[in-house]
C-alpha positions in Angstrom: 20.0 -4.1 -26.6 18.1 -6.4 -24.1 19.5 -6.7 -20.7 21.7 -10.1 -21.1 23.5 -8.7 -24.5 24.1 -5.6 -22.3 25.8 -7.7 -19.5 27.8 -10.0 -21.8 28.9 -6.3 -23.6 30.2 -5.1 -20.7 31.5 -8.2 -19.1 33.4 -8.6 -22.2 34.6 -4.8 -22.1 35.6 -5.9 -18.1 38.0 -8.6 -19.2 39.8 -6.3 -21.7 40.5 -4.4 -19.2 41.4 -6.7 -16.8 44.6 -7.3 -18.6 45.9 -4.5 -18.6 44.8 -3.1 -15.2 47.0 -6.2 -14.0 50.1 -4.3 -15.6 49.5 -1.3 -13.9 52.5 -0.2 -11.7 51.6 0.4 -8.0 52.6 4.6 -9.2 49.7 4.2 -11.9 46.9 3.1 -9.7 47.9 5.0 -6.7 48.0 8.0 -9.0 44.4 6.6 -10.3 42.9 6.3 -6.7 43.7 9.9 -5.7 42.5 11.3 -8.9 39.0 9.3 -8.1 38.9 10.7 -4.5 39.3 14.2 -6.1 36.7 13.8 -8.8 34.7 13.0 -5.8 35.1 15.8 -3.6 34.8 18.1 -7.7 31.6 16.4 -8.3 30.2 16.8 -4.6 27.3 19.4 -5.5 26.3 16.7 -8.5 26.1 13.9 -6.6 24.7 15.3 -3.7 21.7 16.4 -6.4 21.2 13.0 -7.9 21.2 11.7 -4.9 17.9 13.9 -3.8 16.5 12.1 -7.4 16.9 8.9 -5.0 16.3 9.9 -1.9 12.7 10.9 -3.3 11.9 8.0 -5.3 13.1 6.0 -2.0 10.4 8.2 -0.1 7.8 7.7 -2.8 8.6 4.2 -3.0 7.8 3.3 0.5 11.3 2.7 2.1 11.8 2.8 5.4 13.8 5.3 7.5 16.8 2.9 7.7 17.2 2.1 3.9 16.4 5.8 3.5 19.8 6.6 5.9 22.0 3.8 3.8 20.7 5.5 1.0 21.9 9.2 2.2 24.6 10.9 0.7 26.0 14.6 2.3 29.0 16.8 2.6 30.3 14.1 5.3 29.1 10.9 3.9 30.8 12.2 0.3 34.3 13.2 2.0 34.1 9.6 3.8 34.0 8.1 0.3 37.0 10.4 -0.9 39.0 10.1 2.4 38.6 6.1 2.1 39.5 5.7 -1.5 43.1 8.1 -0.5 43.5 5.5 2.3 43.5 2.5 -0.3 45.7 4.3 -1.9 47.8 4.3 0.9 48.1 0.5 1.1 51.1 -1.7 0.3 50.2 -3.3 -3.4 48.7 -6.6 -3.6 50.0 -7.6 -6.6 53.3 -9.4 -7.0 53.4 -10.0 -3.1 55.6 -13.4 -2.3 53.0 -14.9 -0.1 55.5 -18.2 0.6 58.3 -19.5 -0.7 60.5 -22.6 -1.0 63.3 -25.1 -2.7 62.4 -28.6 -2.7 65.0 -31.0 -2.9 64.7 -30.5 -6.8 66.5 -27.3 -6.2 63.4 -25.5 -8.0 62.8 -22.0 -6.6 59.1 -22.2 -6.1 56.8 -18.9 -5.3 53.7 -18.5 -4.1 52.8 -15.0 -5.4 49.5 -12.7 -5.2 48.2 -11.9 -8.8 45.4 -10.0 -10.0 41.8 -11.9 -10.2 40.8 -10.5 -13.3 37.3 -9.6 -13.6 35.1 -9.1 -10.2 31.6 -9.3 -10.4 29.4 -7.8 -7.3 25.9 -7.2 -6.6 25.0 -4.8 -4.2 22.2 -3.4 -2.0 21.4 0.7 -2.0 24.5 1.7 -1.1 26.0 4.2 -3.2 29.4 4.9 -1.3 29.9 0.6 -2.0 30.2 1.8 -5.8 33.1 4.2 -4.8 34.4 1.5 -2.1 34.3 -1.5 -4.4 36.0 0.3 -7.5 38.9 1.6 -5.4 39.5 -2.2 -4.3 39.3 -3.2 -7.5 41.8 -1.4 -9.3 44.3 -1.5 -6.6 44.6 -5.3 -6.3 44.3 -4.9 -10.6 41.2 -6.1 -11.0 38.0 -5.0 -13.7 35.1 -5.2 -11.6 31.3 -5.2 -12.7 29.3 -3.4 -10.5 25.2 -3.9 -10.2 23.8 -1.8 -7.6 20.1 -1.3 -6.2 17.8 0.3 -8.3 17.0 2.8 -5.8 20.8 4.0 -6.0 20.7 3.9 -9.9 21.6 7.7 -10.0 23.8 8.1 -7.4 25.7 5.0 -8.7 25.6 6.5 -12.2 27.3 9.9 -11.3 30.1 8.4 -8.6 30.6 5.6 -11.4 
């Protein structure tokens, strides 16, 4: 499979889901959310290996200090990803929010309400902890999202993914 069938494949998978992650009850993704913060904190010894995979090809690749640190993920950096996924959690839900209200003279209730995007596309530099970020966003405002990191992140991405 070449690289564009492989986007259109999972961009069409993405929009499948999109429909029914915009059904989800606030319970379900909440429930969803705190379940990925724990299978981060479960899988901190794996990541925290593949990220070495990175952090070495980073060093053997030239990169400087600063992409190096971006690049970085410990104990702390792992438990930040985990905490902030439990405070999306957290949030009020997006979805079905009245943002205004009115009745014209037509005596038609009219609503502006928030509803779900669909699918989210986002490209993004060697961040790994974006991948964590990102998702969690995602499926709390019920969105699919389709998520194309930097290569030097490619397996650290694959294992929080």
């Amino acid at each position: 499979m070449n690289i564009v069938e492989e986007v259109r494949s999972k961009s069409k998978s993405a929009k499948e889901a999109s429909y029914i992650l915009a059904t989800l009850t606030s319970q379900i993704k909440n429930s969803a959310l705190k379940n990925m913060a724990k299978g981060l904190r479960d899988a901190k010894e794996i990541i925290k290996t593949k990220n070495a995979i990175d952090i070495e090809n980073g060093k053997a690749a030239g990169l400087s200090s600063a992409m190096l640190d971006r690049l970085l993920l410990n104990d702390a950096r792992i438990e930040g990803m985990a905490a902030g996924i439990e405070k999306i959690a957290a949030l009020t839900d997006p979805v079905g929010e009245v943002i205004k209200g009115w009745i014209p003279e037509s005596g038609i209730n009219i609503k502006k309400v928030r509803v779900p995007i669909g699918v989210i596309g986002m490209i993004y530099e060697s961040r790994p902890n974006v991948t964590a970020d990102a998702a969690a966003l995602a499926l709390k405002s019920g969105n699919s999202i389709v998520l194309r990191g930097g290569k030097e992140a490619i397996n650290s991405n694959i294992v929080i993914a």
